[in-house]
Every structure is written in structure tokens, then in C-alpha cells.
N, C-alpha and C positions, 0 to 999 in steps of 0.2 A: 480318383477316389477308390475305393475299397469296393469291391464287390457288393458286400452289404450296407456299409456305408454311404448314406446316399449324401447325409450331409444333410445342410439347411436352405441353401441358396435356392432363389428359383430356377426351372431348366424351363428350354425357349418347348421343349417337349416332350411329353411323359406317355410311351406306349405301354399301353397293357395287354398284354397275352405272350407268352413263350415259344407260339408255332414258329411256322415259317413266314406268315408273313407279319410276322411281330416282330420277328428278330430281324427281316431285313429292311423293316421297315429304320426299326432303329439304326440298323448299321448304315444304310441309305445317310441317313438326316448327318449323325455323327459326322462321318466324311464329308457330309458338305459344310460342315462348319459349324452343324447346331450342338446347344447343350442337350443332352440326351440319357434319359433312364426310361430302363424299360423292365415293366413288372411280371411275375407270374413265370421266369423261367426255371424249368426244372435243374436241378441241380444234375439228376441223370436222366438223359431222354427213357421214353416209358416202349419198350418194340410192340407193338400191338397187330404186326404180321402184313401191316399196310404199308402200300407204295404210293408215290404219285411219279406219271408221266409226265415233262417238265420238257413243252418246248423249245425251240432252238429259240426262238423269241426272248422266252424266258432266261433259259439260261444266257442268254446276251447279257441279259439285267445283271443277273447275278455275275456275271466274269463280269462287271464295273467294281461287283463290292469286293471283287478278289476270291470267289470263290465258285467258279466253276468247275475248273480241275477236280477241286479237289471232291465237288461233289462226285462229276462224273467216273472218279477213281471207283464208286459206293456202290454204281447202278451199271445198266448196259443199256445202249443203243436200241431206238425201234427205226429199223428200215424199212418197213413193211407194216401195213393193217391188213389182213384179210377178214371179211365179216363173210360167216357164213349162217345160213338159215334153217333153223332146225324146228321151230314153231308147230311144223305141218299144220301148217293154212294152206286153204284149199288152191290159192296162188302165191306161190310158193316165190320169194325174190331171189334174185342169181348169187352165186358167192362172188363176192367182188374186194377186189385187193388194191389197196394204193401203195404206191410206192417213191420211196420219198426221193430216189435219183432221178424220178420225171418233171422233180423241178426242180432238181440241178442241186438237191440237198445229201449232203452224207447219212443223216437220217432225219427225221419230224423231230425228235428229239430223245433224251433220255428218261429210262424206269428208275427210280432209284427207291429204298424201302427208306419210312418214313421216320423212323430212329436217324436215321442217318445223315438227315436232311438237317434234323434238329441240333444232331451232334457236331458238323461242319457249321452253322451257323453260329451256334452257342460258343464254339471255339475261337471264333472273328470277331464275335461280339466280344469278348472279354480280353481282346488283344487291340480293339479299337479306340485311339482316342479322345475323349468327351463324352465317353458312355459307359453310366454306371447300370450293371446289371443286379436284378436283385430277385428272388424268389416268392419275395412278401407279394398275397391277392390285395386286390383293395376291397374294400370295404362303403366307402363314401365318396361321393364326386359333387363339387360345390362352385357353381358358376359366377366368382364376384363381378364379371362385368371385365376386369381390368384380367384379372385369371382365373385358371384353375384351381383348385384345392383338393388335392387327394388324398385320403385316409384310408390307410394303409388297414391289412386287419390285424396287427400288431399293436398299432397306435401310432404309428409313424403318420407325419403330416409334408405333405409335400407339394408344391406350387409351380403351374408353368405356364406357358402364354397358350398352348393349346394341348390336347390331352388327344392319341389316337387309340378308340378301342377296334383290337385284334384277336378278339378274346373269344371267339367261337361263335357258334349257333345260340349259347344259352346267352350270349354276352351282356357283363353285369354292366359297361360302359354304356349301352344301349340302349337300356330300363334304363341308370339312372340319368339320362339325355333326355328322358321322355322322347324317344325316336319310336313310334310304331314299325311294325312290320307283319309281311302276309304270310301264311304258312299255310302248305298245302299237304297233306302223310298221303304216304302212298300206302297200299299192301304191298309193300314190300320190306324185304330187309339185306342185305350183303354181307357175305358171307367172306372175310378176306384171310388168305395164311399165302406162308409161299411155298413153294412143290417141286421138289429135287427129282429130274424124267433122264432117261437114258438116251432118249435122241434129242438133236439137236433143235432150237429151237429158230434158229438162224436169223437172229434180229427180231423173229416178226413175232405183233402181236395177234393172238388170235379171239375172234370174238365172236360167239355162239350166240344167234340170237334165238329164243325161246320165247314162250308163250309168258313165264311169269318174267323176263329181265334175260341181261344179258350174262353170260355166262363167260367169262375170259379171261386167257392166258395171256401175262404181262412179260417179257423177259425182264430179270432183275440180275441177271450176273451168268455165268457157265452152266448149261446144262440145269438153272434154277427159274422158274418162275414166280409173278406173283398172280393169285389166282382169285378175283371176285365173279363170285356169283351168287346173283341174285333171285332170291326165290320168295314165295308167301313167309310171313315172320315165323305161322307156327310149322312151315316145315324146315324151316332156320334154326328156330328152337330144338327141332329133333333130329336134325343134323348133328348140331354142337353136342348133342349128348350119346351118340358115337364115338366108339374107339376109334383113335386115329386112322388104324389099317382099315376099319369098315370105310370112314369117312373117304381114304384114299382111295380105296376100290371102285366107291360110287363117284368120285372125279373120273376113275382113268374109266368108267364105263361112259358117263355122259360124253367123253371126248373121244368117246370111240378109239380110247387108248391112243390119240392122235401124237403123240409126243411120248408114245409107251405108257409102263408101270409106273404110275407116281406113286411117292411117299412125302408127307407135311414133314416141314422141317421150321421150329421156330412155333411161335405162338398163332391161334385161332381167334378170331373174334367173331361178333355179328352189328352189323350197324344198320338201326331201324333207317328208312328211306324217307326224305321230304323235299321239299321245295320250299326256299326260305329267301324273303326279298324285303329290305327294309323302306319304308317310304320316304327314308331321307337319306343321306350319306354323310348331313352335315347338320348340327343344332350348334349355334354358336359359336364357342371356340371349340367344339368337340368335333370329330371326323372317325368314321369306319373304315376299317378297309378288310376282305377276305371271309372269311365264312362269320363275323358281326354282319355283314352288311349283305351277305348274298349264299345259301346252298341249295345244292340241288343234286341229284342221284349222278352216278360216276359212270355216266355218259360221254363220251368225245375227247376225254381228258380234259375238260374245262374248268373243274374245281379250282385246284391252285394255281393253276392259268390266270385263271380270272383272277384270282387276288393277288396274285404278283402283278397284274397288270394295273390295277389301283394302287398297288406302292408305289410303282414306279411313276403315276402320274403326281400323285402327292408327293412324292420324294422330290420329284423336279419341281413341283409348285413351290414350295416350302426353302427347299434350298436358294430358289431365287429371291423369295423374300426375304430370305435373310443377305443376302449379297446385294442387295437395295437398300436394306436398312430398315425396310418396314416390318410389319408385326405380324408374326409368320400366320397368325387369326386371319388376316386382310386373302390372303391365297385361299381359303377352306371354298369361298363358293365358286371359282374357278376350278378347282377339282371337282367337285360335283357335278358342273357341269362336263367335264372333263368324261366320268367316267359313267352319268346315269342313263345313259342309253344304252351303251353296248353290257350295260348291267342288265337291262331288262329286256333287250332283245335276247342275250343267251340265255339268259334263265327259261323265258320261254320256248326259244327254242328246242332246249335240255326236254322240258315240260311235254313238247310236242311230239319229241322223237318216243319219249317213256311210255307216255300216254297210249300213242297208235300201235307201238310196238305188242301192249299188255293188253288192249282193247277186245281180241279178237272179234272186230266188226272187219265183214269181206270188203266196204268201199275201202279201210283202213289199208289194210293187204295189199289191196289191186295198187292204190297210191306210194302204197312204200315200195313193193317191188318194181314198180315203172319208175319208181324216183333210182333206183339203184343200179336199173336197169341202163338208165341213163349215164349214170355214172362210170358202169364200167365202158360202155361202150362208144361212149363222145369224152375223148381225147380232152378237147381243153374246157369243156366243162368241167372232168375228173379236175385237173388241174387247178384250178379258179378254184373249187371248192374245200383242195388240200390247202392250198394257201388262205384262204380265209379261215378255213377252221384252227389252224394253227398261228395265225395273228399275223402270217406275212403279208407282205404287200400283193393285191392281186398283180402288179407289172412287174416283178422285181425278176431282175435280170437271172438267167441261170448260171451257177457255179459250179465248177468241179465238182464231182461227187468225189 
């Protein structure tokens, strides 16, 4: 079919949203053998100065869809976390670094900016066959029982055995599912661009932690970072309304010039902070996956983590029912059960670390810094808790770095 053409037939699956994990969602289903469109994708990704960190886990998934490389070609390698403590709380937690050849990985994974992510996907979607891509939002979503019905905001009408929305934090597939969910705002807001420094930034990411959020340096490519940090909204708001060089000065001062003179390069934004968890993942033939169904502040790199991890568990649900012959509806509550706990164990996790870190309550303090304390200086606990964070297996053997 035609890019925009979607045609009349029914599809066994109709994703809606254009991020990342919309697209790979769709490209998922397609290669297993499903008919597949997928709505809401931009015609030119939008750069809005944001990255995401994309573990080696993840990127597993995606080198299935063919598309590893070429992300990895976008972004650079994180070998290293150093968290360091700048708060001045009265117990102050130690700088503590992981590093990802102590468990035998070349690195945790890769930074990549999020134009890029889009651009690589959007590119495989439209080379992949069985999936029609299209830019039309919808509009209407109508549950006869037997399918779906979806009503494009053009006028287009379209039908299919199950409908996934990927459509964001606002997601319209959500509301019209009548699927509730919990929101919790923070004071905060994140401030994200990326920042061209004269010294090298050698893999590692660096993460300042502070009284209002964390403040960090992402590597995204040679001698470039990408830089969130997170502060109260209204001094976000009077950030954003500095000249770049002022803007840049008050980075390379918070950083203690750690990486030298920075200068922004590329676009700035601000993104207010929450915590967002739906109470279902599944109504019917309808299913969530990704920031629909789960966000939370840009803590541990868990955002698209996380929702590439619910594609991938639908993507294997889904394709087996269609290689059975059943109807690929019959799989939805096997993925929910699939994916709602370690939904709502990270969420709250994310929630726990945010919270203690911006609380300044001293039991807070004393408990973070002995929890890190921990960390740096017991060996395979450090270990155990890189590989959890990152989705490996706590026993998995070590490899080559």
C-alpha cells in the first residue's frame, strides 16, 4: 500500500503514535507476519535537543528489527555512570561510578538524540512489509465486540482485530478505552539541549545530584553531550529566557567546568516532570505500550527502557497468535500480565529515588548515602544492581568487554 493509502481492508493491528515505541511496535508485529498501520507518524522527525539512553537489552530488541547499527551509528556508547553529590546535605553520599566492563559489557548501552531514533525507525517502517504508514491522528475509537473501528481525523475509517495506543502521556487511545490512570506532578521541570566541551567526555555519563533533581551529562557523539537538568519549573522558565552564552556559562559553572567551556548546540526545551501509571494496560481489544501506559522523571534511564520492554513482550504475544491462528485479542491479557508489575515496581522505584533525593529530610540523606555507600564499596552487590537496572539477568555469564 501507499504510505497514505491505507486502503479499506481490515488490519490484524492498528498502532497509534509515531515515537519509538510506536514505530517499533509496528515494525515488530509486521515482520512477524501481522497486517499492520500505524498512525500519527511525522512525516519529518521534530529535534527538540533530547536523547535517550537505550540499553544493551534494548538495543538486543531492536537489532531483531534490523535496526541497531544503524541507530548506534546516531549516538555513543555509555561505559561508565559516575553519580556525584553536590546537594550539600549535611551527610553528604560518596561519588560512586559503575562501570559497565565489571560485568563483562562493552558498555550499559547507548545515548542516542531523539530525532534520530525517530528517523531510523521511520525509515524501516516504510521499507517494511505489511505496514502501511500514515500521518493521519485519529479521532474515534469504536469497540464492536468482533473489532476495532478507527476514525481517522480526516474522515478515514479503519478496522482491526486490535488497536495499540503508543500515543504518549496525553494518549487519546487511552481516554477513548476508558482506561484510568494515576498522575502524580512534581516541582520540577527538565531542562534538555546538547553541549559541544573541549575535553573529552570518555564514555561516561555524568550525574550531579542536587537538591532540586539531577543535573547530567549524557555522551551523544565526539566531544558532544546531551545535558538534562532538572530544576524548579519557574527557574526553568528563566533559564529558557537567557541567551544561549549566558545559559552556557551557568552549565560550565554548575559543572565546575568538569568537561571545560560548554556552548549549546541545536535546540533547548523544558519538560514539566510527573509520574504517570495507567490502571490497566489492557481494555478489550485495546492495549498500551510506553509513555500511554507508564511516565516518570528521567531517572536511571528507565523511560524508553521501559517501553520498549512492553513491545517487545506484546510483540512476542501477538506474533504467536497469529502463528497459532487465533485472534491476536486472545494474547492482550497475557501481556498485561506480562508486563504489570515490573510496570509498577519501576515506576515507583523512579518515584522513590526522585522523591528522597528533592525531599531534603536528613533520615532521607543518611539512607541514600549508606545505600551508595554500599554500592560503591561491595563488589557484587554493585554488580546485581547494574544488571538489574539495566534489564540483564542478575547470573548472566560475563563477556568480553
Amino acid at each position: 500500500m501507499a504510505r497514505e493509502d491505507l486502503g479499506k481492508a481490515p488490519f490484524d493491528a492498528i498502532v497509534v503514535g509515531g515515537g519509538a515505541a510506536g514505530l517499533s511496535t509496528a515494525i515488530g508485529l509486521a515482520q512477524g507476519g501481522l497486517s499492520v498501520a500505524i498512525l500519527g507518524v511525522p512525516d519529518t522527525p521534530r529535534d527538540d535537543g533530547r536523547s535517550a539512553a537505550l540499553f544493551q537489552s534494548s538495543l538486543d530488541f531492536l537489532g531483531s528489527l534490523g535496526v541497531e547499527e544503524a541507530l548506534k551509528a546516531a549516538g555513543a556508547p555509555l561505559r561508565a555512570i559516575k553519580l556525584i553529590d553536590i546537594t550539600g546535605a549535611l551527610v553528604r553520599a560518596p561519588t560512586t561510578t559503575f562501570k559497565a566492563a565489571e560485568i563483562g559489557q562493552a558498555a550499559f548501552g547507548w545515548n542516542i538524540p531523539n530525532a534520530k531514533i525517530i528517523e531510523v525507525l521511520s525509515a524501516e517502517a516504510r521499507g517494511t512489509a505489511g505496514l502501511s504508514v500514515s500521518s493521519a491522528f485519529i479521532d474515534q475509537v469504536d469497540d464492536t465486540g468482533e473489532c476495532i473501528r478507527v476514525t481517522t481525523a480526516d474522515g478515514a475509517v479503519l478496522e482491526a482485530r486490535v488497536l495499540i495506543g503508543a500515543d504518549g502521556q496525553k494518549s487519546r487511545v487511552r481516554e477513548q478505552a476508558g482506561i484510568s490512570h494515576r498522575v502524580k506532578p512534581y516541582p520540577q521541570s527538565a531542562i534538555t539541549c546538547r553541549l559541544r566541551h573541549p575535553k573529552d567526555h570518555e564514555d561516561v555519563s555524568l550525574e550531579f545530584h542536587t537538591r532540586e533533581g539531577p543535573f547530567t551529562f549524557v555522551p551523544v557523539g565526539d566531544g558532544l553531550s546531551a545535558l538534562v537538568w532538572i530544576m524548579k519549573p519557574e527557574k526553568a522558565e528563566a533559564m529558557l529566557k537567557l541567551s544561549r552564552e549566558a545559559f552556557a556559562e551557568a552549565v560550565t559553572r554548575r559543572s565546575n567546568a568538569i568537561l571545560g567551556t560548554v556552548t549549546v548546540e541545536g535546540p533547548m526545551a523544558a519538560v514539566p516532570l510527573q509520574k504517570l501509571v495507567a490502571d490497566r494496560l489492557v481494555e478489550g481489544r485495546i492495549a498500551l505500550v510506553g509513555e500511554a501506559a507508564h511516565a516518570f522523571p528521567p531517572i536511571g534511564a528507565q523511560g524508553l527502557n521501559l517501553g520498549l520492554k512492553d513491545v517487545e513482550a506484546l510483540v512476542k504475544r501477538l506474533t504467536a497468535a497469529k502463528a497459532a491462528g487465533e485472534d491476536p485479542a486472545s494474547a492482550l491479557p497475557a501481556y498485561a500480565r506480562d508486563r504489570k508489575l515490573d510496570v509498577e515496581m519501576r515506576s515507583a522505584g523512579v518515584d522513590v529515588l526522585n522523591s528522597a533525593l528533592i525531599a531534603d529530610i536528613l533520615p532521607f540523606d543518611i539512607a541514600r548515602a549508606a545505600g551508595l555507600a554500599v554500592l560503591r564499596d561491595v563488589g557484587p552487590i554493585r554488580r546485581l544492581a547494574m544488571r538489574i537496572g539495566g534489564w540483564n539477568s542478575p547470573f548472566r555469564a560475563k563477556i568480553p568487554a
